[in-house]
N, C-alpha and C positions, 0 to 999 in steps of 0.2 A: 483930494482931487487936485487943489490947488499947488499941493508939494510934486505930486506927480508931473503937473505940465510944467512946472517949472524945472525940474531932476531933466525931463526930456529935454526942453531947450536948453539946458546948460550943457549936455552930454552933444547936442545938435553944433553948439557953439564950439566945443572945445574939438570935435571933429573936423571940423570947417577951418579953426587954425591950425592944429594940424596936419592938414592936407595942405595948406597952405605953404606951411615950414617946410614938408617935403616938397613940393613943387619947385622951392624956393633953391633949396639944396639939390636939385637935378637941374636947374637951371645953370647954377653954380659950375659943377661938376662939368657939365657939356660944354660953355664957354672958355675953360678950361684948356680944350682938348684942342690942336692946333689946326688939325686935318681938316681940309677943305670940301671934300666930299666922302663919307662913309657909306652912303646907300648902299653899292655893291658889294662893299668891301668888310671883312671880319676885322676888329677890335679884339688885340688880345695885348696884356700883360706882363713881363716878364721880369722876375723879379732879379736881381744882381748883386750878390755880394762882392765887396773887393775892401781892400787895405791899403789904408795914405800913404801916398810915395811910392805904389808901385803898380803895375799893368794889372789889368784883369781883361778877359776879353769875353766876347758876345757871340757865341757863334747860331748863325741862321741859315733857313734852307735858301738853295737858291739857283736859279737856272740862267745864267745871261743869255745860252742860245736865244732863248725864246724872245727876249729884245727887254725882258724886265728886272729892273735892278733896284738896288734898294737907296733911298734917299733920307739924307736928315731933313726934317722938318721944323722948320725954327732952327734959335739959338742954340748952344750946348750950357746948358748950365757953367756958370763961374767951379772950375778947381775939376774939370776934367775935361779931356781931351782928347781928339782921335787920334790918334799913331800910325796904325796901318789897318790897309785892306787887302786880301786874301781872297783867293777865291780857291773853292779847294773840289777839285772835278770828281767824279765819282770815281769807285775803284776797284767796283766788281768785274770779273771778268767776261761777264756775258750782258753788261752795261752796253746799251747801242748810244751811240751819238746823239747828242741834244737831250741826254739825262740830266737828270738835275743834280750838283752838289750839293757844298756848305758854302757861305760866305764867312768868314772867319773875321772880327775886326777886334781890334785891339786900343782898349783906352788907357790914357794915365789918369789916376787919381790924386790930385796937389792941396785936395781939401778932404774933410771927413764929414761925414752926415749925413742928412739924406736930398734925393734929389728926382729928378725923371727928366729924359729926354725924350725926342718922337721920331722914331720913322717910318717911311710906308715903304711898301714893297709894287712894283707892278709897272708898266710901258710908262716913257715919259707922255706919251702924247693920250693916256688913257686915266679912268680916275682908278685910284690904288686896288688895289684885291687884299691888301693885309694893310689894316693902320696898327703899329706894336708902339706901346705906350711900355718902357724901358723905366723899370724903379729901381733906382741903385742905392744900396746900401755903402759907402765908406768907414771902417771901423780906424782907430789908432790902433796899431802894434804892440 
């Protein structure tokens, strides 16, 4: 009887830390993330392969009509860089006005390894509708 309460509190205990370690690690992770307000807004990932020393680019959806555009968030990580931005209108022929395109932008990579940068998408005067957490991969040639 006595191995028995004791097997439960030890199995009681090692749950308890645990939960703790994860809590710990989702604490982590969330202070992490630069974005000011996600309530509204979808949280997605995008993952980016490129090679040192040369362009690779990001391309995303994107409508200026509508008055929402995309913004960095933070710094850009050491050993890459923005180049240019693009906006590229849709090209269907039966597209009405205020369609949405691509935003096309283009980084240089001057380092290898790996990294993430943040942007959100959405009105400057509104909280974002897309927070994209950008993981780049840099390989050497």
């Amino acid at each position: 009887m006595r191995k028995t309460i004791f097997l439960l509190l030890a199995a009681l205990a090692m749950t308890a830390a645990l939960s703790g370690v994860c809590e710990a690690a989702v604490r982590r992770v969330t202070r992490e993330l630069p974005f000011t307000d996600t309530k509204s807004a979808d949280v997605v990932t995008k993952n980016v392969e490129g090679v040192l020393d040369r362009d690779f680019e990001l391309v995303l959806d994107a409508n200026p009509t509508t008055g929402a555009i995309w913004t960095e968030v933070g710094a850009m990580p050491p050993g890459l860089s923005l180049v240019s931005v693009t906006y590229l209108p849709p090209t269907y022929p039966n597209d009405k006005d205020g369609a949405g395109g691509l935003e096309k932008r283009i980084y240089r990579a001057t380092a290898s390894g790996r990294s993430r940068f943040y942007l959100q998408y959405g009105k400057p005067s509104e909280p974002p509708t897309v927070c994209l957490i950008v993981a780049v991969n840099i390989k050497v040639n």
